[in-house]
C-alpha angles and dihedrals in degrees: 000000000000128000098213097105093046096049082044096055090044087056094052093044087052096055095042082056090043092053096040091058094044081060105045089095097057091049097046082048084056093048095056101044077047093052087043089043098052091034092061095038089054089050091055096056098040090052087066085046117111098239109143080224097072094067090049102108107235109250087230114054095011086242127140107249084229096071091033088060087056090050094051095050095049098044081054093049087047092053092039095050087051090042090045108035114020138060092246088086089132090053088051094048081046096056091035088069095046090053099037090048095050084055096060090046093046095052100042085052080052092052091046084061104046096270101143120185079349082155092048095094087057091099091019087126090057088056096249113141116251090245093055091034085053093051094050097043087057087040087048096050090034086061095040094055101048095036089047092048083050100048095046090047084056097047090063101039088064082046097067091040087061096047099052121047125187129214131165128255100248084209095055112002087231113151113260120198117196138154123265084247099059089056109136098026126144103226137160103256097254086227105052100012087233108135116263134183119234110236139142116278098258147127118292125195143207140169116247113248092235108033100021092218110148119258123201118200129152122265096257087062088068110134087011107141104230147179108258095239082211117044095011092238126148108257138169117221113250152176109263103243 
């Protein structure tokens, strides 16, 4: 029984993963923006709710919890609506960890002073109990704060990927490392001194002299003496004129 379908299976599987995983980043972009985008659509509804708690002024800025509740929500559509639907994503990851840190550090001052489930009236106007509303609102701001450092860690590190290519000297097959900008430079291989040109790390192809079939090698295989795959003939890799 042969094995083809399997290997071939194992091979799919492999490059659905692969892609899932490239995207992870991009999802995890979407459920934040998501989580910013229903908290402070739950804060917006339960500042029009008819708590008691809502009138009492909050010890730290003076402010009725009411109208901080607005703030808030409209600070969290802002940086949902930069994290959904522009290309500042990185700035509203950014901003998210700042708010979400100040949180942290805003309710654990309130806890300090007695102020027990003080958060808890955040989704009152959904029916959820102060104590469970509390949790989720820590739990919320907890998430926000550590996706959004990943994320943001991530982000540049595919940054830095894109601003700097490799390629191999052909003469000596020694890593060069050079920025996007310097594509296309004539420079001495920092490794043998013999002159290289700067290019992607990609395929290159040439015809074969005698049976002229395409061949495709890497760039670092320039000047190697090889076995044509096609007519069996003795080459040597080069440029394509």
């Amino acid at each position: 029984m042969s094995s083809a379908p399997i290997i071939d299976d194992a091979s799919k599987a492999k490059a659905v993963a692969f892609r899932l995983l490239n995207r992870l980043p991009e999802i995890a972009v979407l459920v934040a923006g998501a989580v910013l985008a229903f908290v402070g659509t739950a804060e917006i509804i339960s500042s029009f709710g008819s708590s008691e708690l809502l009138d009492i002024k909050d010890p730290m800025f003076g402010l009725g919890f009411r109208w901080l509740m607005v703030a808030a929500a409209i600070i969290h559509l802002t940086l949902s609506f930069i994290v959904l639907f522009t290309k500042h994503k990185m700035l509203g990851l950014g901003l998210t960890i700042w708010i979400a840190a100040n949180f942290l550090v805003y309710r654990i001052g309130l806890w300090e002073m007695g102020w027990a489930h003080s958060s808890g009236f955040n989704f009152d106007g959904v029916g959820f109990s102060l104590k469970a509303t509390d949790i989720i609102t820590v739990w919320i701001a907890l998430f926000l704060l550590v996706a959004s450092c990943v994320l943001l860690w991530i982000g540049n590190r595919r940054i830095q990927a894109v601003a700097f290519l490799k390629n191999f000297c052909p003469a000596c097959g020694g890593h060069v490392k050079f920025a996007v900008e310097n594509e296309g430079r004539q420079i001495p291989c920092p490794h043998c001194a013999k002159p290289m040109k700067l290019r992607r790390e990609e395929n290159l192809r040439m015809s074969c002299f005698f049976c002229h079939e395409h061949i495709s090698f890497p760039a670092h295989a320039l000047g190697e003496k090889i076995t044509c795959p096609h007519c069996k003939m003795d080459i040597t890799l080069k440029e394509s004129a």
